[in-house]
C-alpha positions in Angstrom: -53.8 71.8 -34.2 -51.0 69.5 -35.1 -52.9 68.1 -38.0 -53.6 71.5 -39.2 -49.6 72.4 -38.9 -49.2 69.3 -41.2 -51.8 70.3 -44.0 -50.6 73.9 -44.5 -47.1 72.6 -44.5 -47.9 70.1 -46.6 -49.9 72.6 -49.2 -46.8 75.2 -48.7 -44.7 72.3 -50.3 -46.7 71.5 -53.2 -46.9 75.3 -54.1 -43.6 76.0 -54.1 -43.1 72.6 -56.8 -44.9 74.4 -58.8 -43.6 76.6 -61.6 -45.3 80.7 -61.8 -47.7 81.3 -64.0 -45.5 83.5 -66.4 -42.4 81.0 -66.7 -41.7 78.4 -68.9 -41.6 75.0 -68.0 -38.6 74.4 -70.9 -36.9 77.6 -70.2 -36.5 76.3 -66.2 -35.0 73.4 -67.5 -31.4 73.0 -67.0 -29.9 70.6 -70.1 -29.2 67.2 -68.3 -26.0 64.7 -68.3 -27.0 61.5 -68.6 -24.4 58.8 -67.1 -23.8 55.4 -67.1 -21.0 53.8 -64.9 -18.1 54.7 -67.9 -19.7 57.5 -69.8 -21.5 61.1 -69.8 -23.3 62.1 -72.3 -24.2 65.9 -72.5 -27.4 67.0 -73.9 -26.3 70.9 -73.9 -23.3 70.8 -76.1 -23.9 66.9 -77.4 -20.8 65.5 -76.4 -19.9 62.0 -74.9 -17.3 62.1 -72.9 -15.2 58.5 -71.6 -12.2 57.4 -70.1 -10.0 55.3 -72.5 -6.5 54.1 -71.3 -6.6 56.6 -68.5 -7.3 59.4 -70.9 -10.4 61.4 -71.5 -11.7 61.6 -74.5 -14.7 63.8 -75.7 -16.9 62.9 -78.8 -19.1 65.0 -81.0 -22.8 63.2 -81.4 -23.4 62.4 -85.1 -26.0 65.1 -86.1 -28.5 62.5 -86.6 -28.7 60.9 -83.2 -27.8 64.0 -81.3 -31.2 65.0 -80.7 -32.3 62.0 -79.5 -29.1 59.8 -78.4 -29.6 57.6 -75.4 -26.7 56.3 -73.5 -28.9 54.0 -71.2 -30.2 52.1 -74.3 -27.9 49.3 -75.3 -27.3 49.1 -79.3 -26.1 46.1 -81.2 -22.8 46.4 -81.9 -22.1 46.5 -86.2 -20.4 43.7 -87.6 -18.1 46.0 -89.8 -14.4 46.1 -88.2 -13.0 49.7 -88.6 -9.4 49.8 -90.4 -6.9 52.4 -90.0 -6.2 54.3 -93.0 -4.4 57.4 -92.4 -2.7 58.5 -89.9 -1.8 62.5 -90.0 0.8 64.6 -87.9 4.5 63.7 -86.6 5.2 63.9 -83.0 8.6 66.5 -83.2 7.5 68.7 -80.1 9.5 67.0 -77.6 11.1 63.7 -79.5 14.4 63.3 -81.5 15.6 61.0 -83.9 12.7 59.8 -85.1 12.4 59.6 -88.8 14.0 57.1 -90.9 13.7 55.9 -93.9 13.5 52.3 -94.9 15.0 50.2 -97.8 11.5 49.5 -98.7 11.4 53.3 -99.7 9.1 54.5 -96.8 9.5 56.4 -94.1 8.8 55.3 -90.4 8.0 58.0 -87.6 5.7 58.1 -85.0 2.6 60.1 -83.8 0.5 58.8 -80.3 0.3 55.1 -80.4 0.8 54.6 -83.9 4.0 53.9 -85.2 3.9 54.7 -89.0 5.0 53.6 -92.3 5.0 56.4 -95.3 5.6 55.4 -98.8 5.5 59.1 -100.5 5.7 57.9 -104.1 2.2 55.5 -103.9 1.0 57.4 -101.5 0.0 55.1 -99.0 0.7 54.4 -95.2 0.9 51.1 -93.3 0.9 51.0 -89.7 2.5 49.3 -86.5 -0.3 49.2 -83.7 1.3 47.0 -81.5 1.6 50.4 -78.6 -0.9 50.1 -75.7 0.4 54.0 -74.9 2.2 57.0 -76.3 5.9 56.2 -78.4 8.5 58.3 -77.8 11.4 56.6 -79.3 12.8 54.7 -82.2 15.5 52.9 -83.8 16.5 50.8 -87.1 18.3 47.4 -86.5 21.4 47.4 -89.2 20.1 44.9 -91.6 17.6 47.8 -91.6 14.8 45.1 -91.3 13.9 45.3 -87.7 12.7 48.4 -85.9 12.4 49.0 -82.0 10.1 51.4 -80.6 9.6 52.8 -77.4 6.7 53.8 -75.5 5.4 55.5 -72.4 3.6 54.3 -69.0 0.1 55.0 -68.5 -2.8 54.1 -66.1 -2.9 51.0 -68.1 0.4 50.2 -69.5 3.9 49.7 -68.8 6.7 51.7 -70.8 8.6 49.1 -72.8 10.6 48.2 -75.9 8.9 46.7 -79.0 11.2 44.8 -81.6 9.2 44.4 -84.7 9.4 43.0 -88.5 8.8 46.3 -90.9 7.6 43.8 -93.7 5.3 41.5 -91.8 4.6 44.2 -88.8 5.1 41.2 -86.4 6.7 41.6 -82.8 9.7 40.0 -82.3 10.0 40.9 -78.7 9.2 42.6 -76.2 11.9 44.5 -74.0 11.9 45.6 -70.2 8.3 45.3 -69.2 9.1 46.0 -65.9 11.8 47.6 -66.0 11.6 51.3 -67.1 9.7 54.2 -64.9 8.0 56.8 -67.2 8.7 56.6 -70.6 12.1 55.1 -73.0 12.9 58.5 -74.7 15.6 57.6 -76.3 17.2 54.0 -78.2 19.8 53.0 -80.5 20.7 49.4 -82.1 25.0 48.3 -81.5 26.4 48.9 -85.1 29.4 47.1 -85.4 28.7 43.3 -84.0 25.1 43.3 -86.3 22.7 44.8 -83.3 23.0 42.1 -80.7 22.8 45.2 -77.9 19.9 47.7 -77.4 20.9 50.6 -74.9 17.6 52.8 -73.7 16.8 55.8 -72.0 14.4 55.7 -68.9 12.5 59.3 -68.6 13.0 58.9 -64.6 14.6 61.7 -62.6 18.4 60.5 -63.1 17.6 59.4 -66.9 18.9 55.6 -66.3 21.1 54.4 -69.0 20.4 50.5 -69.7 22.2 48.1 -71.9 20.2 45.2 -73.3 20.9 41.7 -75.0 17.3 42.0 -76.9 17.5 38.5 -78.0 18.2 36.6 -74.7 14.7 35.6 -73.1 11.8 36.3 -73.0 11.6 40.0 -72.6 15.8 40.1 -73.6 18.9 40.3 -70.7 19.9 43.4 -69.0 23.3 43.4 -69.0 24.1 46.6 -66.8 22.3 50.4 -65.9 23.5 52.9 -63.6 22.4 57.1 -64.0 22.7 58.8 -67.1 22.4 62.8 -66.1 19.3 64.7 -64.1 19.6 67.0 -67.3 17.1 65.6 -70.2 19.0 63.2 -72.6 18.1 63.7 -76.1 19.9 61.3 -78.0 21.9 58.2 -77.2 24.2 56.2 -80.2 26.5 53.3 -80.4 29.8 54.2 -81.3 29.7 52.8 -85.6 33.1 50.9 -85.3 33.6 49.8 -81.2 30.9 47.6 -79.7 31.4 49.1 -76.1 31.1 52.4 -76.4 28.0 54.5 -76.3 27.8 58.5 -76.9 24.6 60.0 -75.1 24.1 64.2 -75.5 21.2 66.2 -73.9 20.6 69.4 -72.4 24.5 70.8 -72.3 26.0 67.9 -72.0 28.2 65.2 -74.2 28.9 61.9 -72.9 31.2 58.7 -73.6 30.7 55.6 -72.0 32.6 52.6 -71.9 30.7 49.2 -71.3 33.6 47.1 -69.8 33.7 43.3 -70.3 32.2 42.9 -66.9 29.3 44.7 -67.7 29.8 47.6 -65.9 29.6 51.5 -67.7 32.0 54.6 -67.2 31.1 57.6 -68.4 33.6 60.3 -69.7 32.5 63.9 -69.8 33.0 66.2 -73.0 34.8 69.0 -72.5 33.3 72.4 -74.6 35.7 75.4 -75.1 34.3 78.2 -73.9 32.7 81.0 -75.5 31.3 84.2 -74.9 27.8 84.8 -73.6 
C-alpha cells in the first residue's frame, strides 16, 4: 500500500511538469536574467545593468550581440584604449559660478566627473579626469593658470579639492581628503596676496566654512573652520583688495567674515532694507 502511495504520487508529479497539450512551450516561457556576481543582463528588454562607483548604470545590447549575448562567457578584452572626445551638457541645475573663461581662449565648466575645457573658435574640447565622483565647484587661481575643483563623496570616494595645471592637466594637489562631509559646493582662490589661501564650502548640515594654505603639505594646511549658515550657501569670494576677508551669500543671506591673525573667523551679518511682500 505504501509503495503504491509513492508511485501515484510520484506519476501526479511528473504530470503536472508537464506542459497541456494546447500551450506553447515558448509562450510559458518567462524571458530570463542572467547574473554574474556584478552584472544582470536582461534578455526581455536587452539591457545590462551594473554597479559602477556606487551607481547603477543600465546599457543597451549592441543589436548584433543582443540576441545571443552571454554574460557567463568571458571575452578577451580589445587592445584599443577608448579616448574621450566630447563631452556634452553643463551642470547649471543646482551649481553656481562655474564657467570661466581661460587666457588660453577656452572656457572651463563642469558636467559629472568631467571637468571641461571648450575652445569655441577650433572647436575642440580637452578634458580634466582627474574626479573619482560628481564636481560641484570651481575656481581660477589669479595667474589664471591653475584651477581647483571640487567634487562630491560617494560609496567610493571622498569629497575633496583638486588643484590642477589648465595647460598640462596635471594635479598639483590634492586638498582635504578627509576633511569635508558631502560634497565642496562652493571655492574661491585669495586675490590680493597671489592665491596662497583656498576657503571651501562643505555641503554638511551647518555648511562649514574652511580656510586652507593649499600649498603647505601634502594635502595643504587648514588654517581654521567653524559653521557657515543651515541655509544653502551659493557662493563664497575673497574680498579683491584685503586678504582676510571673505563674503559668502546663499539662500537670504549676506555674509562678511574676518579671518583674524590667529586664525580664527567672525562673521558679520548683511543687513537688507525691507520691502514689501
Amino acid at each position: 500500500m505504501n509503495q503504491q502511495r509513492k508511485t501515484n504520487s510520484s506519476s501526479r508529479i511528473q504530470r503536472s511538469k508537464r506542459f497541456p497539450s494546447n500551450t506553447s512551450v515558448n509562450s510559458t516561457r518567462k524571458p530570463q536574467k542572467k547574473r554574474t556576481k556584478d552584472a544582470t543582463y536582461n534578455e526581455e528588454d536587452q539591457t545590462l545593468k551594473m554597479h559602477l562607483r556606487g551607481k547603477q548604470v543600465t546599457l543597451p545590447a549592441p543589436t548584433e550581440v543582443a540576441d545571443i549575448y552571454d554574460i557567463t562567457k568571458v571575452e578577451t578584452a580589445p587592445h584599443q584604449r577608448l579616448k574621450l572626445d566630447w563631452v556634452y551638457g553643463y551642470r547649471g541645475r543646482d551649481c553656481r559660478s562655474n564657467l570661466y573663461f581661460l587666457p588660453t581662449g577656452e572656457m572651463v565648466y563642469f558636467v559629472a566627473t568631467v571637468v571641461v575645457l571648450h575652445n569655441i573658435e577650433e572647436p575642440n574640447q580637452r578634458h580634466y579626469l582627474g574626479h573619482t565622483d560628481d564636481v560641484k565647484s570651481l575656481a581660477i587661481h589669479p595667474n589664471k593658470l591653475l584651477v581647483a575643483s571640487g567634487q562630491c563623496g560617494g560609496s567610493n570616494s571622498r569629497p575633496h579639492i583638486r588643484v590642477w595645471n589648465s595647460i598640462s592637466l596635471h594635479t598639483q594637489a590634492i586638498i582635504g581628503m578627509n576633511d569635508f562631509t558631502n560634497a565642496v559646493t562652493s571655492i574661491s582662490f585669495s586675490k590680493s596676496d597671489g592665491g596662497s589661501l583656498l576657503v571651501a564650502i562643505d555641503d554638511s548640515t551647518d555648511h562649514v566654512i574652511s580656510v586652507w594654505e593649499w600649498l603647505k603639505g601634502e594635502q595643504g594646511h587648514k588654517i581654521t573652520e567653524t559653521k557657515c549658515s543651515v541655509d544653502p550657501i551659493v557662493a563664497v569670494e575673497f574680498h579683491p583688495f584685503e586678504r582676510n576677508v571673505i563674503v559668502t551669500c546663499g539662500k537670504s543671506h549676506l555674509a562678511f567674515w574676518t579671518l583674524d591673525v590667529g586664525g580664527a573667523l567672525y562673521k558679520k551679518m548683511g543687513i537688507f532694507e525691507a520691502r514689501e511682500k
